[in-house]
mmJSON file of the N, C-alpha and C atoms, coordinates in Angstrom:
{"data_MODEL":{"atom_site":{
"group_PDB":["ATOM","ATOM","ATOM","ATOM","ATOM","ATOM","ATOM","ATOM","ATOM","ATOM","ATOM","ATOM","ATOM","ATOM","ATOM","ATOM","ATOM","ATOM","ATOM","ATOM","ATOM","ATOM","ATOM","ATOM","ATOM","ATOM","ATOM","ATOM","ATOM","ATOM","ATOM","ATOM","ATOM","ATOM","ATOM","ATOM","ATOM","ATOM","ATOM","ATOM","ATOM","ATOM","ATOM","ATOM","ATOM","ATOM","ATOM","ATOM","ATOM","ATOM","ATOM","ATOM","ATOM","ATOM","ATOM","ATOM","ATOM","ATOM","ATOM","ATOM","ATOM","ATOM","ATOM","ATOM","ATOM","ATOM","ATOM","ATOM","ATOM","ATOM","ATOM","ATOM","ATOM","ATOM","ATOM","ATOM","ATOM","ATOM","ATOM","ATOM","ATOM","ATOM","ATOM","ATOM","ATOM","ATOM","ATOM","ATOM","ATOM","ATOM","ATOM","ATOM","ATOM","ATOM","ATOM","ATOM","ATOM","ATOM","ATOM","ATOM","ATOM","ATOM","ATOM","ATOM","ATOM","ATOM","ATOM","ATOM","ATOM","ATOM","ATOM","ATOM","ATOM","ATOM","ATOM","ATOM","ATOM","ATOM","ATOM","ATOM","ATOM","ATOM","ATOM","ATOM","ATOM","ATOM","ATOM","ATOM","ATOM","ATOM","ATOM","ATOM","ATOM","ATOM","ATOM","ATOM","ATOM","ATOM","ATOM","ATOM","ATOM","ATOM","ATOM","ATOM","ATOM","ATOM","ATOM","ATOM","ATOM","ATOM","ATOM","ATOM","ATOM","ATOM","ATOM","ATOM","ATOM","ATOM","ATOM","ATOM","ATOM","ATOM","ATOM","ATOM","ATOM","ATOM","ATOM","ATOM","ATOM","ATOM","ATOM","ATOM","ATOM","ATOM","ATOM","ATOM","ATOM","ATOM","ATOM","ATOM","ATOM","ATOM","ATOM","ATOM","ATOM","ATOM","ATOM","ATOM","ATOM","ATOM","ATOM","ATOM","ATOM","ATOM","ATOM","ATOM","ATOM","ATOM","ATOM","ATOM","ATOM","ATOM","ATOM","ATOM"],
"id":[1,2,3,4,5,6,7,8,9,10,11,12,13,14,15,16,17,18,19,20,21,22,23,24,25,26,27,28,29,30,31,32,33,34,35,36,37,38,39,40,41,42,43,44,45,46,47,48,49,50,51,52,53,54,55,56,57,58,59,60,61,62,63,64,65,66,67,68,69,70,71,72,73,74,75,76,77,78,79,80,81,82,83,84,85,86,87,88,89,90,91,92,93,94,95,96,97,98,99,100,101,102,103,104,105,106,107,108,109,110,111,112,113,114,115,116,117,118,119,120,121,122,123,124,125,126,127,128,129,130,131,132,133,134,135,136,137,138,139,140,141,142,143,144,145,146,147,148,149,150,151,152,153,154,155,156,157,158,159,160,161,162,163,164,165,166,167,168,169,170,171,172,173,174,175,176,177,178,179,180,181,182,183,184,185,186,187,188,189,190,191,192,193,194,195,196,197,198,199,200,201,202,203,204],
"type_symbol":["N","C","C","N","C","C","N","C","C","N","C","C","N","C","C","N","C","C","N","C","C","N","C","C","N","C","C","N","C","C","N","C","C","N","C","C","N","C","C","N","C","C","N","C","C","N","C","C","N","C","C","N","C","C","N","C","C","N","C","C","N","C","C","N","C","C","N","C","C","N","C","C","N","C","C","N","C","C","N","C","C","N","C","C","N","C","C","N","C","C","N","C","C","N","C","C","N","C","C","N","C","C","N","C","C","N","C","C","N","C","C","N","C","C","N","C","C","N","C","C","N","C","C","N","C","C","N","C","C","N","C","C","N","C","C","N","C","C","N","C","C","N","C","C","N","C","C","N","C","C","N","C","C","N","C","C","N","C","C","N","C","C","N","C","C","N","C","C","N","C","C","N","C","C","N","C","C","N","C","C","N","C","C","N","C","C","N","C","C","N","C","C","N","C","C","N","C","C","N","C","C","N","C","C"],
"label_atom_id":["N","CA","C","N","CA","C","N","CA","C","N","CA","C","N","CA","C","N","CA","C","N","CA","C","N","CA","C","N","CA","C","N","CA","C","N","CA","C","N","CA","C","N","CA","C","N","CA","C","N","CA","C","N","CA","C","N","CA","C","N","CA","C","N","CA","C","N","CA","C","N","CA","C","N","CA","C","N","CA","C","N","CA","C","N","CA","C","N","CA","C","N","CA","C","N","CA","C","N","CA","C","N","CA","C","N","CA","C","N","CA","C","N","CA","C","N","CA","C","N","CA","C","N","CA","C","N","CA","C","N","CA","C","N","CA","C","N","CA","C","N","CA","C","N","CA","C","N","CA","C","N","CA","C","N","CA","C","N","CA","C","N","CA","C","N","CA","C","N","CA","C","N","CA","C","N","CA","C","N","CA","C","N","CA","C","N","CA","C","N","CA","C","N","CA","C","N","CA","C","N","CA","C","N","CA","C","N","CA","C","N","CA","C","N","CA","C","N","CA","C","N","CA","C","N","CA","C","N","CA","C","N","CA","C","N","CA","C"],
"label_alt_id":[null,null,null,null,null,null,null,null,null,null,null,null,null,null,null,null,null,null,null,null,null,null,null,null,null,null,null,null,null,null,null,null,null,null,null,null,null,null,null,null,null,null,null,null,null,null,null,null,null,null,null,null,null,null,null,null,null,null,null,null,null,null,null,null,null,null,null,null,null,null,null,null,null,null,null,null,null,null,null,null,null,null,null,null,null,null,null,null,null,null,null,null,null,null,null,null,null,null,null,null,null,null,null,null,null,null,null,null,null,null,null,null,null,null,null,null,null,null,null,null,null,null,null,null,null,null,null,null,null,null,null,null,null,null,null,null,null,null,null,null,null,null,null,null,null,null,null,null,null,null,null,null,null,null,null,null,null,null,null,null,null,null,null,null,null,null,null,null,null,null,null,null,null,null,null,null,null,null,null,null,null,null,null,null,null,null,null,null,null,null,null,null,null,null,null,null,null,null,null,null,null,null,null,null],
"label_comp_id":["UNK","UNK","UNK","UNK","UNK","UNK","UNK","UNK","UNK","UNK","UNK","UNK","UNK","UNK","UNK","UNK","UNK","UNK","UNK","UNK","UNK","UNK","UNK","UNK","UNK","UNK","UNK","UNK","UNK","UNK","UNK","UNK","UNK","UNK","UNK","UNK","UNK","UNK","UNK","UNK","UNK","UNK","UNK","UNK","UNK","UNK","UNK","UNK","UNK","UNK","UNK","UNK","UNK","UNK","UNK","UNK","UNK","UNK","UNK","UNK","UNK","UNK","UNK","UNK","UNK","UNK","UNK","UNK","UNK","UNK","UNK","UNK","UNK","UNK","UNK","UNK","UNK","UNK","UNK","UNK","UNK","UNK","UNK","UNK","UNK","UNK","UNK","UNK","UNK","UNK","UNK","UNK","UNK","UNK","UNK","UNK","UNK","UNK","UNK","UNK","UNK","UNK","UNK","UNK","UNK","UNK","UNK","UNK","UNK","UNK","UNK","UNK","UNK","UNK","UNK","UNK","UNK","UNK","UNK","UNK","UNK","UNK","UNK","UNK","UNK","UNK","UNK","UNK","UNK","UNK","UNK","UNK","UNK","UNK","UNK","UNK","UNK","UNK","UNK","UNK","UNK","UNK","UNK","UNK","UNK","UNK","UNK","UNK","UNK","UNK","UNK","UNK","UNK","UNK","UNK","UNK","UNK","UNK","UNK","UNK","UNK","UNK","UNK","UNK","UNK","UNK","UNK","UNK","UNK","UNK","UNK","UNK","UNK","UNK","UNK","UNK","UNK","UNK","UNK","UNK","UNK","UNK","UNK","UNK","UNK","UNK","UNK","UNK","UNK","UNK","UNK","UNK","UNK","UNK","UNK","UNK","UNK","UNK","UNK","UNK","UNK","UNK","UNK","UNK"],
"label_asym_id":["A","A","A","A","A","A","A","A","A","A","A","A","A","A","A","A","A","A","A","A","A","A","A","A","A","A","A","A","A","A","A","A","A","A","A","A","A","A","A","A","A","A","A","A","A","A","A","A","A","A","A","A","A","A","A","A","A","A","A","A","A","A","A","A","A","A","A","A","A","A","A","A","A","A","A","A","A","A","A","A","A","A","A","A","A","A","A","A","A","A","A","A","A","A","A","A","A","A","A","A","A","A","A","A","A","A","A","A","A","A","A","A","A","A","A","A","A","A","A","A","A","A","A","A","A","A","A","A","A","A","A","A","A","A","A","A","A","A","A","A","A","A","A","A","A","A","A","A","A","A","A","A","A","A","A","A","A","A","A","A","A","A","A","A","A","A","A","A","A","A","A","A","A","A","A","A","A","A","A","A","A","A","A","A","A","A","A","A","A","A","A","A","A","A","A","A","A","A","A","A","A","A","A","A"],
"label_entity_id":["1","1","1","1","1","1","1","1","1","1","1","1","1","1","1","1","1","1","1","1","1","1","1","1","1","1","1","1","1","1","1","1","1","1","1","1","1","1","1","1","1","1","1","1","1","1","1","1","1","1","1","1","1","1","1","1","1","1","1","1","1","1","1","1","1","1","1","1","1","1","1","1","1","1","1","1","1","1","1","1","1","1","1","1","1","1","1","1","1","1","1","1","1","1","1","1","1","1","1","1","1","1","1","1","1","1","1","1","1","1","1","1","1","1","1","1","1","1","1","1","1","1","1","1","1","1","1","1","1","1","1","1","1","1","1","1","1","1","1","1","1","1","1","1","1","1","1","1","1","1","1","1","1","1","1","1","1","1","1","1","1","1","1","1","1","1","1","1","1","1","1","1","1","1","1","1","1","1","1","1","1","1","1","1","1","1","1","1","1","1","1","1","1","1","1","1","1","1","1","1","1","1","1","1"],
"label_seq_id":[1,1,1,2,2,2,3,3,3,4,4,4,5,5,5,6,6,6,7,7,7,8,8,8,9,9,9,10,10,10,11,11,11,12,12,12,13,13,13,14,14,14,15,15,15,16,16,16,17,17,17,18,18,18,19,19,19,20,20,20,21,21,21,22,22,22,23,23,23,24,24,24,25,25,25,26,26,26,27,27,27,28,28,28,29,29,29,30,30,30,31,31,31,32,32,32,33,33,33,34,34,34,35,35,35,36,36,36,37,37,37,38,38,38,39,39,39,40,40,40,41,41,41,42,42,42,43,43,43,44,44,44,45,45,45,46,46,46,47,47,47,48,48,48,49,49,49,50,50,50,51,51,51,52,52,52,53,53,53,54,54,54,55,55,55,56,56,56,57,57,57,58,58,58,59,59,59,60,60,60,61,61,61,62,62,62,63,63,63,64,64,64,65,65,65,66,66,66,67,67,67,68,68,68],
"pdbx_PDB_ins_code":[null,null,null,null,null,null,null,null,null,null,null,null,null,null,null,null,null,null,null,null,null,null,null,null,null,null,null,null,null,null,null,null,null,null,null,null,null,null,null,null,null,null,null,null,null,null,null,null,null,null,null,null,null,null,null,null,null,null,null,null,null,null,null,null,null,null,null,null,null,null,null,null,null,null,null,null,null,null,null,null,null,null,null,null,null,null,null,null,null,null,null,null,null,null,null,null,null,null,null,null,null,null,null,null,null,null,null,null,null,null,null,null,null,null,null,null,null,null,null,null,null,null,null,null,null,null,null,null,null,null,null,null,null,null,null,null,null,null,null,null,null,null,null,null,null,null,null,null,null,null,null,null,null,null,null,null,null,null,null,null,null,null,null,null,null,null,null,null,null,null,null,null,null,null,null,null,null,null,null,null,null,null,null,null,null,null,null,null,null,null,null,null,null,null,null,null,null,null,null,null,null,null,null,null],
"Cartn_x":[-27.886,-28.156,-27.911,-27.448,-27.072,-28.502,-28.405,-29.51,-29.433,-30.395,-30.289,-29.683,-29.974,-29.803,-28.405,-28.052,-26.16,-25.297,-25.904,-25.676,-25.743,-26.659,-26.628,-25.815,-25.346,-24.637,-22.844,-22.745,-21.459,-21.392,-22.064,-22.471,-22.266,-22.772,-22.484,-21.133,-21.289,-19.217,-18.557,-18.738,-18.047,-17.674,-18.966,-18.884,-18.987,-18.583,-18.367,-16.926,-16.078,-14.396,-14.034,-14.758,-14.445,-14.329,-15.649,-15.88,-14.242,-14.448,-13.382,-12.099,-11.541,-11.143,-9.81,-10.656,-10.43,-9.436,-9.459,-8.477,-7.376,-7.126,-6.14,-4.701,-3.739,-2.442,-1.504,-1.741,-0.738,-2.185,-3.039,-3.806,-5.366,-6.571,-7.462,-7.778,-6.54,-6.381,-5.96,-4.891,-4.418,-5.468,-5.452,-6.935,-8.012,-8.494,-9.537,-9.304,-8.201,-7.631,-7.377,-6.888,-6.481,-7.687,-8.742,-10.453,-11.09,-10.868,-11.8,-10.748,-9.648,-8.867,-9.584,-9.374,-10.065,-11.177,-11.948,-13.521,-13.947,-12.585,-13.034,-12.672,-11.6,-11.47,-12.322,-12.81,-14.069,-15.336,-15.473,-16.302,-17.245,-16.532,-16.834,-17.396,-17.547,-18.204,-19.294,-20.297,-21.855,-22.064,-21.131,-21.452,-21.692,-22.66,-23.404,-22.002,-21.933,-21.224,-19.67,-19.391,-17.676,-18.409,-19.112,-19.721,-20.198,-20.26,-20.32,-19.3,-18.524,-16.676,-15.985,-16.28,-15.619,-16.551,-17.827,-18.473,-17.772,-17.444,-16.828,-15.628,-14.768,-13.174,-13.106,-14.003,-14.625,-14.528,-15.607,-15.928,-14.875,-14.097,-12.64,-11.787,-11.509,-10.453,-11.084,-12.604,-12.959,-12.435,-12.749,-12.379,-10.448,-9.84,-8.438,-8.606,-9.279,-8.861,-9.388,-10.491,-10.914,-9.754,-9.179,-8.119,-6.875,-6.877,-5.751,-5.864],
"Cartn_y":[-23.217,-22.212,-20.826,-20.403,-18.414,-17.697,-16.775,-15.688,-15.121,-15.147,-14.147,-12.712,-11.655,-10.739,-10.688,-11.54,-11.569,-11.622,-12.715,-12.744,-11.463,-10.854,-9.499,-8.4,-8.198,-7.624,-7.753,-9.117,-9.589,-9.084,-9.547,-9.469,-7.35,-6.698,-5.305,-4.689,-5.291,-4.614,-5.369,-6.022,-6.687,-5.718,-5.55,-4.165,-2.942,-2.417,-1.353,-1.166,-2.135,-2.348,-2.172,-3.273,-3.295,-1.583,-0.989,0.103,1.396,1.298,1.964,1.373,0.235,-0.442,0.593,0.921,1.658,2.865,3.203,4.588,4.015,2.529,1.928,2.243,2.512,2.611,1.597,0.866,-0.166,-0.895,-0.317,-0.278,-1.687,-1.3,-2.004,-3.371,-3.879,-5.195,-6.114,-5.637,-6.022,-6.199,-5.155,-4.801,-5.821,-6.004,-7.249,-8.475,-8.911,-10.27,-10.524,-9.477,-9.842,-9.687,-9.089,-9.062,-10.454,-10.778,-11.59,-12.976,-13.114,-14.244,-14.429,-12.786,-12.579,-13.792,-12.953,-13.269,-15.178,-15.423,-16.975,-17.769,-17.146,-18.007,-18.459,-17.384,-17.654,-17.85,-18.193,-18.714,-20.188,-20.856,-22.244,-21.699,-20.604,-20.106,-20.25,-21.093,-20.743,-20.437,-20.266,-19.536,-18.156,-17.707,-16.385,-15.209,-15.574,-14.988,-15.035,-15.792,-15.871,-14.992,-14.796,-14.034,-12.303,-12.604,-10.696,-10.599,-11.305,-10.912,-10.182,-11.038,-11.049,-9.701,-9.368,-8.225,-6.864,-7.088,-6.098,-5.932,-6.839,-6.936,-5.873,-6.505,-5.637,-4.659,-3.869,-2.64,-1.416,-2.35,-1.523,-1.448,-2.707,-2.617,-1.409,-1.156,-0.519,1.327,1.515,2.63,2.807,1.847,2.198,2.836,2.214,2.372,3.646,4.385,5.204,6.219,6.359,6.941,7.006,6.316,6.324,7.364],
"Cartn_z":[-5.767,-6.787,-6.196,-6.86,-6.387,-6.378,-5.832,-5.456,-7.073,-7.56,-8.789,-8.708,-7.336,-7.251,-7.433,-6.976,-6.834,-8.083,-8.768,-10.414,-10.976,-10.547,-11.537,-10.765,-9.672,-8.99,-9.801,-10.158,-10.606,-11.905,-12.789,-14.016,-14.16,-13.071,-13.483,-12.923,-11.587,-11.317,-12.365,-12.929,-14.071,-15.27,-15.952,-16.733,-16.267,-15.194,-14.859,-14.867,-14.571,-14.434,-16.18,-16.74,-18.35,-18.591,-18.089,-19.071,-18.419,-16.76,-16.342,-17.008,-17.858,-17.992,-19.27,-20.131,-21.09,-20.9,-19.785,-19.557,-18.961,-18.835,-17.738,-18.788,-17.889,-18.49,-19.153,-19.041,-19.336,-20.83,-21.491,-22.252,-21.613,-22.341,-22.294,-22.352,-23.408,-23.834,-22.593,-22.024,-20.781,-19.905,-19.316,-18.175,-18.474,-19.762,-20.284,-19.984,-20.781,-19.637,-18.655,-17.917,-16.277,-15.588,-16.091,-15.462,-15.948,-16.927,-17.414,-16.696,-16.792,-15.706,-14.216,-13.68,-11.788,-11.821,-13.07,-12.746,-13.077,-13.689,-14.187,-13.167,-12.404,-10.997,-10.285,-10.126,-9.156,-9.412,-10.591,-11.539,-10.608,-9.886,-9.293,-8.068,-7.764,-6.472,-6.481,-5.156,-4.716,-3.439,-3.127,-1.133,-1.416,-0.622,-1.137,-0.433,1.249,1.594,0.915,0.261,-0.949,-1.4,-2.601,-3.457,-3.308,-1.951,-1.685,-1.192,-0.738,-0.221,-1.662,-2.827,-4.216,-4.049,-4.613,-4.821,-4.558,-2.856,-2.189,-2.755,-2.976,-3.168,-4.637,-5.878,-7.106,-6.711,-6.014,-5.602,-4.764,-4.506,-4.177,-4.891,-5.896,-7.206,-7.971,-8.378,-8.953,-8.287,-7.102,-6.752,-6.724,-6.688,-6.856,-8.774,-9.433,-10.763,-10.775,-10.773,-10.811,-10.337,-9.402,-8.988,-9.664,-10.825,-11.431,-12.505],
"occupancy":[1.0,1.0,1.0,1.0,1.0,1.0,1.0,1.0,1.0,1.0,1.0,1.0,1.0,1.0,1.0,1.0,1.0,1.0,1.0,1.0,1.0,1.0,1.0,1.0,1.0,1.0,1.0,1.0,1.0,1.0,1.0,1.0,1.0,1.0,1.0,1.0,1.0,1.0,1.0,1.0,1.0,1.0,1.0,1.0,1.0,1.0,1.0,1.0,1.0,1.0,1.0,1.0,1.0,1.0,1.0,1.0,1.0,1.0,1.0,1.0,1.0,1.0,1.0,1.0,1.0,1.0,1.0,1.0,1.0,1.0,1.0,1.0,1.0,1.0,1.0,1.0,1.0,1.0,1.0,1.0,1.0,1.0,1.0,1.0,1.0,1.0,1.0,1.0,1.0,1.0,1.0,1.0,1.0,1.0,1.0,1.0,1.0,1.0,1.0,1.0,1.0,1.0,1.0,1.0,1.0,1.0,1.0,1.0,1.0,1.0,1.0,1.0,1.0,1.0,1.0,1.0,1.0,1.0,1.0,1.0,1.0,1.0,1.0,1.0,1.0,1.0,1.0,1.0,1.0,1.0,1.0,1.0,1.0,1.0,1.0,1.0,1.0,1.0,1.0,1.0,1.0,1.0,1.0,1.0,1.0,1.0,1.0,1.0,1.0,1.0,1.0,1.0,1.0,1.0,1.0,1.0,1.0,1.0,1.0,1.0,1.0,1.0,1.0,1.0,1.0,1.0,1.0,1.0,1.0,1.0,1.0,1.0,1.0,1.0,1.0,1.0,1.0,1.0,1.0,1.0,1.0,1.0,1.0,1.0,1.0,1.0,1.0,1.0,1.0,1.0,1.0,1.0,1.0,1.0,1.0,1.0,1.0,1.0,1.0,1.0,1.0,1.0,1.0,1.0],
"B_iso_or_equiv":[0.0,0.0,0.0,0.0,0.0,0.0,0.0,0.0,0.0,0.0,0.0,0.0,0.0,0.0,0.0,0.0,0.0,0.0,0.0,0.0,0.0,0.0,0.0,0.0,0.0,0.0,0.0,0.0,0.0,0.0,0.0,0.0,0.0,0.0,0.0,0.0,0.0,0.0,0.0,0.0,0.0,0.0,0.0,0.0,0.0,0.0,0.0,0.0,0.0,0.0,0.0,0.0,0.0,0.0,0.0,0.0,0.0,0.0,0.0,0.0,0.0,0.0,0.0,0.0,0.0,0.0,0.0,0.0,0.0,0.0,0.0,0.0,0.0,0.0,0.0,0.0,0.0,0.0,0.0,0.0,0.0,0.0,0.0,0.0,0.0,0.0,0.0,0.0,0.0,0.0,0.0,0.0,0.0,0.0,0.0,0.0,0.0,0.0,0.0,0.0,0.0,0.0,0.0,0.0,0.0,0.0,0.0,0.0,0.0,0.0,0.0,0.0,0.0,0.0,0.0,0.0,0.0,0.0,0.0,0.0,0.0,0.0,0.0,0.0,0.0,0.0,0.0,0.0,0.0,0.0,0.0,0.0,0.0,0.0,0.0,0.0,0.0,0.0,0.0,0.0,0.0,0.0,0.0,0.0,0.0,0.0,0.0,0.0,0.0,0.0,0.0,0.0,0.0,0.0,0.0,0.0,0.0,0.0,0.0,0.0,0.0,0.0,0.0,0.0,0.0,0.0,0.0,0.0,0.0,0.0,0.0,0.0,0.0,0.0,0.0,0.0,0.0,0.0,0.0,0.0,0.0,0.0,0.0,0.0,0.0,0.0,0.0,0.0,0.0,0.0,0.0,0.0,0.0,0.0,0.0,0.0,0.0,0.0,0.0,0.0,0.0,0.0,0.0,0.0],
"pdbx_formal_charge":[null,null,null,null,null,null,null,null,null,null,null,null,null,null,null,null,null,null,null,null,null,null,null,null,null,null,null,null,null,null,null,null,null,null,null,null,null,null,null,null,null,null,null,null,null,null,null,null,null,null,null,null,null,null,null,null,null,null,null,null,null,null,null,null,null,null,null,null,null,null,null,null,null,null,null,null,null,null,null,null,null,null,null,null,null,null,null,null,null,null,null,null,null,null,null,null,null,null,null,null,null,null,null,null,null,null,null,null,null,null,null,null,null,null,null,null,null,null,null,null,null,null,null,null,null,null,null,null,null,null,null,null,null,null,null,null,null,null,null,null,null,null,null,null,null,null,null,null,null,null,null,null,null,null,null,null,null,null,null,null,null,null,null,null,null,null,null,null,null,null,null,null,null,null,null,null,null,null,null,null,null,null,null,null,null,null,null,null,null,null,null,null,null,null,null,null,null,null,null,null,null,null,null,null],
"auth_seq_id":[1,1,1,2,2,2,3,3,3,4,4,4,5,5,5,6,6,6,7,7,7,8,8,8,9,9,9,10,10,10,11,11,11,12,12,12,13,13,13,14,14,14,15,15,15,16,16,16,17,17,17,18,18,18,19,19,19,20,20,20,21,21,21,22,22,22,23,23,23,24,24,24,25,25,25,26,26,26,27,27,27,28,28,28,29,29,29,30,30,30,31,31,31,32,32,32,33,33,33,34,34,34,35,35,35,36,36,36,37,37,37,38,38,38,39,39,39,40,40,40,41,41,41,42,42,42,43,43,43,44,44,44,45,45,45,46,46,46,47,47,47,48,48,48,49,49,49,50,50,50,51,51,51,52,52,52,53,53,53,54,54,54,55,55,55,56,56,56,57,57,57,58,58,58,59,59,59,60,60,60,61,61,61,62,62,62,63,63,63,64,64,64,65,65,65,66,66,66,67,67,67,68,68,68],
"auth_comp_id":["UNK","UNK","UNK","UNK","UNK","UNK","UNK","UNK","UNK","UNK","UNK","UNK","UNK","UNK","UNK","UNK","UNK","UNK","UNK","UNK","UNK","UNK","UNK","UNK","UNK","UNK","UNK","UNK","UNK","UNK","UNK","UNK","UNK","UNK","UNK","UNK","UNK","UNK","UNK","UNK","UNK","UNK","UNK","UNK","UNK","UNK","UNK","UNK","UNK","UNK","UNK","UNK","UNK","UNK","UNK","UNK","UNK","UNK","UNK","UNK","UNK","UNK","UNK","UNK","UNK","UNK","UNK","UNK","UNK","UNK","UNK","UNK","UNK","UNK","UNK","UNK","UNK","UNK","UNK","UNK","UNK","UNK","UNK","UNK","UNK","UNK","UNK","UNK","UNK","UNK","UNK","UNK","UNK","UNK","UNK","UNK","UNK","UNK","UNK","UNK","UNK","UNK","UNK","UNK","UNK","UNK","UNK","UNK","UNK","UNK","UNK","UNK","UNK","UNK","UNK","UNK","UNK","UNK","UNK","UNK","UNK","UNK","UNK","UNK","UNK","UNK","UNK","UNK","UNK","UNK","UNK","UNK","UNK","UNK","UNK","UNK","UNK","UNK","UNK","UNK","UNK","UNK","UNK","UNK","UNK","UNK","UNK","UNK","UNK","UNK","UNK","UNK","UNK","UNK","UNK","UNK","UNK","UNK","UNK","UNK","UNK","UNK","UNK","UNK","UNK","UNK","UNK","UNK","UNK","UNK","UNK","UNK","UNK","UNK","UNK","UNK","UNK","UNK","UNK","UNK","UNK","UNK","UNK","UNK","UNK","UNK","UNK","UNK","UNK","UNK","UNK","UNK","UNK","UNK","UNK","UNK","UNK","UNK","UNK","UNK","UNK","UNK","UNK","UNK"],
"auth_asym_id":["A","A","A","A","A","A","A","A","A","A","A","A","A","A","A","A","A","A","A","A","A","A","A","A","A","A","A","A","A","A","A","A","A","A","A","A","A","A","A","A","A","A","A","A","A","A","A","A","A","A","A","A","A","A","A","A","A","A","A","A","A","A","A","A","A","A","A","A","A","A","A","A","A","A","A","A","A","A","A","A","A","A","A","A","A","A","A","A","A","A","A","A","A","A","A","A","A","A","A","A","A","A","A","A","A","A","A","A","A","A","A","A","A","A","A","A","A","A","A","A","A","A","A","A","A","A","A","A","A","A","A","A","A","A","A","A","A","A","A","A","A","A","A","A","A","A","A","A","A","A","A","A","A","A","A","A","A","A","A","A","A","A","A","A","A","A","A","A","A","A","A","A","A","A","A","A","A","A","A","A","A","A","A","A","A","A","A","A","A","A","A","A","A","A","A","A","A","A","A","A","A","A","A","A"],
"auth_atom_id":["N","CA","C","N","CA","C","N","CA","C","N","CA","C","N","CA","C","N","CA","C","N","CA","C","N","CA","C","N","CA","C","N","CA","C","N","CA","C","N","CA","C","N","CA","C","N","CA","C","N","CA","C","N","CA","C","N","CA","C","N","CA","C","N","CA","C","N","CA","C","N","CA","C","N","CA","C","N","CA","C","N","CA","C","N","CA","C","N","CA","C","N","CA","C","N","CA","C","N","CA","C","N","CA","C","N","CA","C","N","CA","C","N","CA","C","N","CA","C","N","CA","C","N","CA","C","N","CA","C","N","CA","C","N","CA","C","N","CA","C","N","CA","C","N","CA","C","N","CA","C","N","CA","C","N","CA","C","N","CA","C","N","CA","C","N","CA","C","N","CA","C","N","CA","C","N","CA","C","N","CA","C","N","CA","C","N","CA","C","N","CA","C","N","CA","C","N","CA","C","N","CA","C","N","CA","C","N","CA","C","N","CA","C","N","CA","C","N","CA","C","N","CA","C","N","CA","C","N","CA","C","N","CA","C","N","CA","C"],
"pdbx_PDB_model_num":[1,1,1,1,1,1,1,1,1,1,1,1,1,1,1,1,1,1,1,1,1,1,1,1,1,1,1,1,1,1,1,1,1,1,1,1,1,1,1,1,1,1,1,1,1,1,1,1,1,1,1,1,1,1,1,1,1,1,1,1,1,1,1,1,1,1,1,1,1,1,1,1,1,1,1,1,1,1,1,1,1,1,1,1,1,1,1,1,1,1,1,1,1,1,1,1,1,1,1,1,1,1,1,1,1,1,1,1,1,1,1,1,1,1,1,1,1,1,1,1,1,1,1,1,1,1,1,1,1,1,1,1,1,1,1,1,1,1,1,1,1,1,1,1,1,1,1,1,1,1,1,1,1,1,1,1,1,1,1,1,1,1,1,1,1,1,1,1,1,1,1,1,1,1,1,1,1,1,1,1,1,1,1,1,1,1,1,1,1,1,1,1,1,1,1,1,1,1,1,1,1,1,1,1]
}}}
């Protein structure tokens, strides 16, 4: 079973990308599927340490977008 804390960690870089999601160039619709694809991959994950690797990996996609 996952750490709850972690679940909700995912669950918000999640919608934080969606919401940065909206200003993406190539439009929102796009950006929605290719997030909501990332995130279903790894959907089968319970190793805590996979799970904050992905967290981290989020948390840098997120700062490239922001930069755009």
């Amino acid at each position: 079973m996952v750490a709850p804390e972690l679940r909700g960690q995912v669950i918000a870089v999640y919608k934080e990308l969606l919401f940065l999601g909206r200003e993406y160039p190539l439009g929102y619709q796009w950006f929605r599927d290719r997030l909501h694809r990332a995130f279903s991959k790894q959907s089968h994950v319970t190793d805590e340490e996979e799970i904050r690797k992905g967290i981290a990996r989020a948390e840098f996609v997120k700062k490239e977008v922001e930069a755009l």
